[in-house]
KOLLO-394206 format. One record per residue (C-alpha): x, y, z; residue in three letters. Coordinates in nm, 2 decimals. Layout:
<rs>
X/Y/Z/ALA
...
</rs>
This chain:
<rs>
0.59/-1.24/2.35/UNK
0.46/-1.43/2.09/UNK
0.55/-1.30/1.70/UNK
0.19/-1.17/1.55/UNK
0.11/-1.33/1.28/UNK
0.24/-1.19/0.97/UNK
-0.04/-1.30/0.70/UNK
-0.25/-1.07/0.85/UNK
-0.69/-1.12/0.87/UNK
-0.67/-1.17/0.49/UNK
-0.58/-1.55/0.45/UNK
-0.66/-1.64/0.79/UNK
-1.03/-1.53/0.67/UNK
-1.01/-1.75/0.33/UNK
-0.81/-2.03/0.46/UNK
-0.97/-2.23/0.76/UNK
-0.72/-2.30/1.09/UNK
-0.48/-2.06/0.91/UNK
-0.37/-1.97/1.25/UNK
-0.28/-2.37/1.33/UNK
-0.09/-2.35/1.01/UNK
0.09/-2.05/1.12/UNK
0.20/-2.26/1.48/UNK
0.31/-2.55/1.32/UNK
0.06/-2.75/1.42/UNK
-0.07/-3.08/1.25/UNK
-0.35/-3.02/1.01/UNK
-0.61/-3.27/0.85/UNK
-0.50/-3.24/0.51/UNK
-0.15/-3.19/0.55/UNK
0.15/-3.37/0.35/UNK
0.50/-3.42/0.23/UNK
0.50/-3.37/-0.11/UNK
0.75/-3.40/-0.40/UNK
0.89/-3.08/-0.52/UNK
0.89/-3.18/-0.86/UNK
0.55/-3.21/-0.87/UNK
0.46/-2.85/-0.75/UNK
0.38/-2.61/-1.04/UNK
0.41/-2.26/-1.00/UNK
0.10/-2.02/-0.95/UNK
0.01/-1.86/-1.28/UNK
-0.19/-1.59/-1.11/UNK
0.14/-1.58/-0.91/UNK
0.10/-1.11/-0.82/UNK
0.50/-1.09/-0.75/UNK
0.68/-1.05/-1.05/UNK
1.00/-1.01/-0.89/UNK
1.18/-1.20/-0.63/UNK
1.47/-1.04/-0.43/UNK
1.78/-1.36/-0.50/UNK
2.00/-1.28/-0.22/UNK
1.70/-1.27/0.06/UNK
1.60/-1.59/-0.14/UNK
1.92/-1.75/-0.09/UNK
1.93/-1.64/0.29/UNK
1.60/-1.83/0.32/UNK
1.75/-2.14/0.11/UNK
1.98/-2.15/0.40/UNK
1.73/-2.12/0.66/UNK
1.56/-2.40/0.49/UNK
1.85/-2.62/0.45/UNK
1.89/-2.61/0.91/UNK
1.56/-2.57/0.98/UNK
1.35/-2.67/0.72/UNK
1.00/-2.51/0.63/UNK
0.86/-2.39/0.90/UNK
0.55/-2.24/0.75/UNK
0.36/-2.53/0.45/UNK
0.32/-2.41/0.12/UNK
-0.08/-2.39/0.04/UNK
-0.14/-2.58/-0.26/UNK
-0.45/-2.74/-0.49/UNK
-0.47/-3.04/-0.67/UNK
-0.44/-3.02/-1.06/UNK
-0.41/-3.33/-1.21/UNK
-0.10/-3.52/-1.15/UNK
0.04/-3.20/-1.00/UNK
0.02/-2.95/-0.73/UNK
-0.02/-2.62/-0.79/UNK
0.08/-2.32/-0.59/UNK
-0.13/-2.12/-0.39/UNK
0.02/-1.93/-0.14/UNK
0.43/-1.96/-0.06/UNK
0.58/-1.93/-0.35/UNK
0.91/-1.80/-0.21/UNK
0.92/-2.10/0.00/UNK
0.88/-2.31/-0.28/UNK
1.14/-2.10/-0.48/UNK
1.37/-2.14/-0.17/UNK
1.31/-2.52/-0.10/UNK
1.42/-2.60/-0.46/UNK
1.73/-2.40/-0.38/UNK
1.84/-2.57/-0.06/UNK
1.78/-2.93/-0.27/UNK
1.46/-3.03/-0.09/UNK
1.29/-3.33/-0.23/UNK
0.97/-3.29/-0.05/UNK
0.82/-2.99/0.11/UNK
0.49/-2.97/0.39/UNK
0.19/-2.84/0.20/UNK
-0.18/-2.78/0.28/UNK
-0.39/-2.94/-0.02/UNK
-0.69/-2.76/-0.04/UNK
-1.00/-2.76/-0.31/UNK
-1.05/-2.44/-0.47/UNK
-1.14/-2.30/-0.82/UNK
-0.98/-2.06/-1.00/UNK
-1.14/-1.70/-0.88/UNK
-1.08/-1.85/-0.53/UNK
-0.72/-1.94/-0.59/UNK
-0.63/-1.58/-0.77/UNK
-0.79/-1.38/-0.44/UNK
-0.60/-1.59/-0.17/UNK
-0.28/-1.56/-0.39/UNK
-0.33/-1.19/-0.40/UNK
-0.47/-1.16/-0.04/UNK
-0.15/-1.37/0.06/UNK
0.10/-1.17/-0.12/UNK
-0.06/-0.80/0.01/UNK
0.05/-0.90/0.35/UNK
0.40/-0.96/0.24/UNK
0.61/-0.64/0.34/UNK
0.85/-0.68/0.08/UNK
0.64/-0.60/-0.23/UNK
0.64/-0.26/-0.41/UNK
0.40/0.01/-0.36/UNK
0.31/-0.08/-0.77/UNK
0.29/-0.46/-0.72/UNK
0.02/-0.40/-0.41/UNK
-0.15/-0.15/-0.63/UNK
-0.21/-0.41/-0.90/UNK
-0.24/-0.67/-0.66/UNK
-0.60/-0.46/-0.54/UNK
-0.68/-0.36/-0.93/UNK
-0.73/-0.72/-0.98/UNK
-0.92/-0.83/-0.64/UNK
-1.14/-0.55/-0.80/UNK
-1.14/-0.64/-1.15/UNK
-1.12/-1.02/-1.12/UNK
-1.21/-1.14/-0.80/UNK
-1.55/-0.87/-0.78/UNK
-1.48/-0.71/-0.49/UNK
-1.55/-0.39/-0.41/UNK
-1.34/-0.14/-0.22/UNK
-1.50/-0.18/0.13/UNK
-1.49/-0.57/0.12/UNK
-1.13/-0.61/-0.03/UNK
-1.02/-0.39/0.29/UNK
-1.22/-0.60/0.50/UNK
-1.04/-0.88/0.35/UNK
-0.67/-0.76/0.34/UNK
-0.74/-0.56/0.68/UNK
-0.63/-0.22/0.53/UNK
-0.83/0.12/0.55/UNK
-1.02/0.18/0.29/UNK
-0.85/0.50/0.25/UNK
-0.52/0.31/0.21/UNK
-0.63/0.10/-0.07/UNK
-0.78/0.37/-0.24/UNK
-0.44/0.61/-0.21/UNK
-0.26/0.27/-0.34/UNK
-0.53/0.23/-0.64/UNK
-0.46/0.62/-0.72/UNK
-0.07/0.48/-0.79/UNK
-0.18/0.37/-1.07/UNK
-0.31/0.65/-1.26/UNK
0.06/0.84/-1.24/UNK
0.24/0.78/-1.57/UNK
0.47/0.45/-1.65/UNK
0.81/0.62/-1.60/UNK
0.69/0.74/-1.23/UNK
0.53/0.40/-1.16/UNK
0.87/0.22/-1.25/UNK
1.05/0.53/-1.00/UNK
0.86/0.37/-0.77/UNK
0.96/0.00/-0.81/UNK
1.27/0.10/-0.85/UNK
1.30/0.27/-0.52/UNK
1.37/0.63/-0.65/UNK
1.12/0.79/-0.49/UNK
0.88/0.69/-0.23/UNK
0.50/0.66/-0.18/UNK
0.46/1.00/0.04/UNK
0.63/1.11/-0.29/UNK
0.40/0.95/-0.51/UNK
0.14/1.07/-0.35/UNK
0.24/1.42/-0.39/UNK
0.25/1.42/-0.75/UNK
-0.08/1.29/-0.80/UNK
-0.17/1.60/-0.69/UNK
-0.10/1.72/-1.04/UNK
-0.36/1.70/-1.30/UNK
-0.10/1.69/-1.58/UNK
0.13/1.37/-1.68/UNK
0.38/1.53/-1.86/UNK
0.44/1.81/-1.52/UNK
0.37/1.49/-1.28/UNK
0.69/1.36/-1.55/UNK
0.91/1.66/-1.46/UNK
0.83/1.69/-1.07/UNK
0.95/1.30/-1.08/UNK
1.27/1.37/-1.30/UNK
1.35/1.68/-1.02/UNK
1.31/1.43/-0.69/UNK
1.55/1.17/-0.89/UNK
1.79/1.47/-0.98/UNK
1.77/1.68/-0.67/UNK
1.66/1.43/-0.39/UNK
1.36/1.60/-0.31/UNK
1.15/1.50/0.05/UNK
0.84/1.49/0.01/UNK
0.77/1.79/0.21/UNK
0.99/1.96/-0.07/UNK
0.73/1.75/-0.30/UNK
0.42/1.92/-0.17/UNK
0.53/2.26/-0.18/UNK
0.58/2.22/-0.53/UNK
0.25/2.10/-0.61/UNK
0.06/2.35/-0.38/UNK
0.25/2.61/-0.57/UNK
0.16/2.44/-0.92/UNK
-0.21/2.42/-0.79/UNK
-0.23/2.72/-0.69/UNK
-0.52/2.95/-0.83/UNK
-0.37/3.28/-0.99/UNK
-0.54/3.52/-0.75/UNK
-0.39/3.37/-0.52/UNK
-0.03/3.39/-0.65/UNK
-0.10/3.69/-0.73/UNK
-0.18/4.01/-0.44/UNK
-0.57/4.09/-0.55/UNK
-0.65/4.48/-0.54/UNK
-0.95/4.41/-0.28/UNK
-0.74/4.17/-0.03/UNK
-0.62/4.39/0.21/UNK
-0.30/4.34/0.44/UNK
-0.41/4.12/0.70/UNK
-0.46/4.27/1.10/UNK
-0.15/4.20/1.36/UNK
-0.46/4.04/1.54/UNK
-0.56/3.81/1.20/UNK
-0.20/3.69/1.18/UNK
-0.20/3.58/1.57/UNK
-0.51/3.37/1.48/UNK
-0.38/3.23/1.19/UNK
-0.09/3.13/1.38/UNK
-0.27/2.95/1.66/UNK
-0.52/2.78/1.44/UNK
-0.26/2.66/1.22/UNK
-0.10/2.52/1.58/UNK
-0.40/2.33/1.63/UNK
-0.50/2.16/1.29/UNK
-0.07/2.12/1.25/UNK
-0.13/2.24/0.90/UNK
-0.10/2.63/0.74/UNK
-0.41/2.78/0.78/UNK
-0.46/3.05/0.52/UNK
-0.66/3.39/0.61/UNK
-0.79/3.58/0.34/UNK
-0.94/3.91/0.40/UNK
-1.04/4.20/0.19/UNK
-1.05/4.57/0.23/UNK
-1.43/4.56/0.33/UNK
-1.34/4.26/0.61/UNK
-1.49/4.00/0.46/UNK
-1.31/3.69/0.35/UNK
-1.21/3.30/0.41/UNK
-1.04/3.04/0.64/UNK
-0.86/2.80/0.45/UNK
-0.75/2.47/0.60/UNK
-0.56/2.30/0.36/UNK
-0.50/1.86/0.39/UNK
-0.23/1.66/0.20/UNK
-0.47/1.32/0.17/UNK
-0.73/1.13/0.31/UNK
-0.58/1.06/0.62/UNK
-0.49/1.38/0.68/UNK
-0.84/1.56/0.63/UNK
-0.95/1.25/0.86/UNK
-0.76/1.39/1.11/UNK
-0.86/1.73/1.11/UNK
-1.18/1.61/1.14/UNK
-1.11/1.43/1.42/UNK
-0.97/1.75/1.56/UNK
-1.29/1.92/1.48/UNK
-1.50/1.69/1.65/UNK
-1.35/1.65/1.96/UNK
-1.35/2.03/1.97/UNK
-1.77/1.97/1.95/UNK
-1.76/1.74/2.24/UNK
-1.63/1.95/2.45/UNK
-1.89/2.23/2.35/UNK
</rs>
């Protein structure tokens, strides 16, 4: 089976014959060109480069050689990056003199969205890095939301649960890049209005390696309305009969449905959702439900 191609829709749709370049086949434009005279990117998203997988590509390089050309522009005497910079980083490691590159034209907004578009698709960046790497598609690059997940070929509802990242505070934003908690995690605590309690939920997962179930419970509890924490005088004991339904609804949706019922039999159904995805599938739930009606 052939391996899908790991760039994604995103630079195959700003790149032409991205998929030839992909296949190693010959492209009009192509050449071998001197590593000293490729600069590096200064629009360059990564900020941090992993040296040991970088020195397993070096010698990957060094057997096989590039498999996949650099994309770079022309800038005066030089060439500077627009796409590959690990295999540039890596090629100077394994001692290459010249590397295969696609020399394209492109200004500068053009080159800071398919550096950005490039680098989303790579699997190895933080949650943070791909979180800034959308700010600036937004900020720099003018694209809104819809478009940008046209572009990178992400829901939009991803790339808006990424964007949220970066409202947490800096020392939970650095937990993240650091690996010491996760994005479910993350997630979780944005569920907190307040930095400095979002803080302290953070400092517990480091200290008590919390899951993020564990996470969510927390927060639900933290959100959690008074009168609801605390037994009202007109909510009545709910019915052996309530309880069954609340069971078997809460089967269905695969989420705790709350009942609440007071003394005159009145009340609510609550059908709580952890994120956008979720409430997208209980909706999904609800509407096959109607098409059956």
């Amino acid at each position: 089976m052939a391996k899908k191609n790991a760039l994604g829709r995103g630079l195959g749709a700003l790149i032409d014959n991205a998929d030839e370049v992909n296949r190693g086949k010959p492209l009009e434009g192509m050449d071998e060109i001197e590593v000293s005279k490729i600069v590096a990117n200064p629009w360059q998203p990564r900020s941090r480069f992993d040296e040991e997988k970088l020195d397993e590509l070096a010698k990957s390089i060094e057997k096989i050689g590039v498999i996949q050309p650099l994309t770079v522009r022309k800038s005066g005497n030089k060439y500077q990056l627009i796409a590959g910079e690990r295999r540039f980083r890596a090629s100077k490691i394994a001692g290459l003199e010249k590397i295969p590159a696609y020399v394209r034209t492109a200004d500068d907004e053009t080159m800071l969205e398919m550096a950005l578009v490039e680098n989303i698709q790579r699997e190895d960046l933080d949650p943070i890095e791909i979180a800034i790497s959308y700010q600036r598609l937004i900020d720099e690059c003018k694209l809104t939301q819809e478009s940008m997940s046209e572009r990178v070929g992400k829901k939009r509802a991803t790339v808006t649960n990424y964007l949220r990242l970066l409202k947490l505070p800096a020392e939970v934003q650095l937990g993240l890049r650091d690996k010491k908690l996760g994005m479910g995690h993350a997630r979780a605590i944005i569920g907190i209005e307040d930095p400095q309690t979002q803080i302290k939920i953070y400092e517990e997962i480091v200290t008590n390696d919390y899951s993020v179930r564990k996470v969510e419970e927390v927060v639900r509890e933290l959100n959690a309305p008074k009168a609801e924490k605390e037994p009202a005088k007109d909510k009545a004991a709910l019915p052996e009969e309530y309880k069954q339904l609340s069971d078997q609804i809460s089967s269905v949706f695969n989420t705790k449905v709350q009942f609440n019922r007071s003394e005159k039999g009145n009340g609510k159904i609550v059908i709580p959702f952890k994120s956008d995805e979720d409430l997208e599938r209980i909706i999904a739930i609800l509407d096959k439900a109607n098409t059956k009606e």
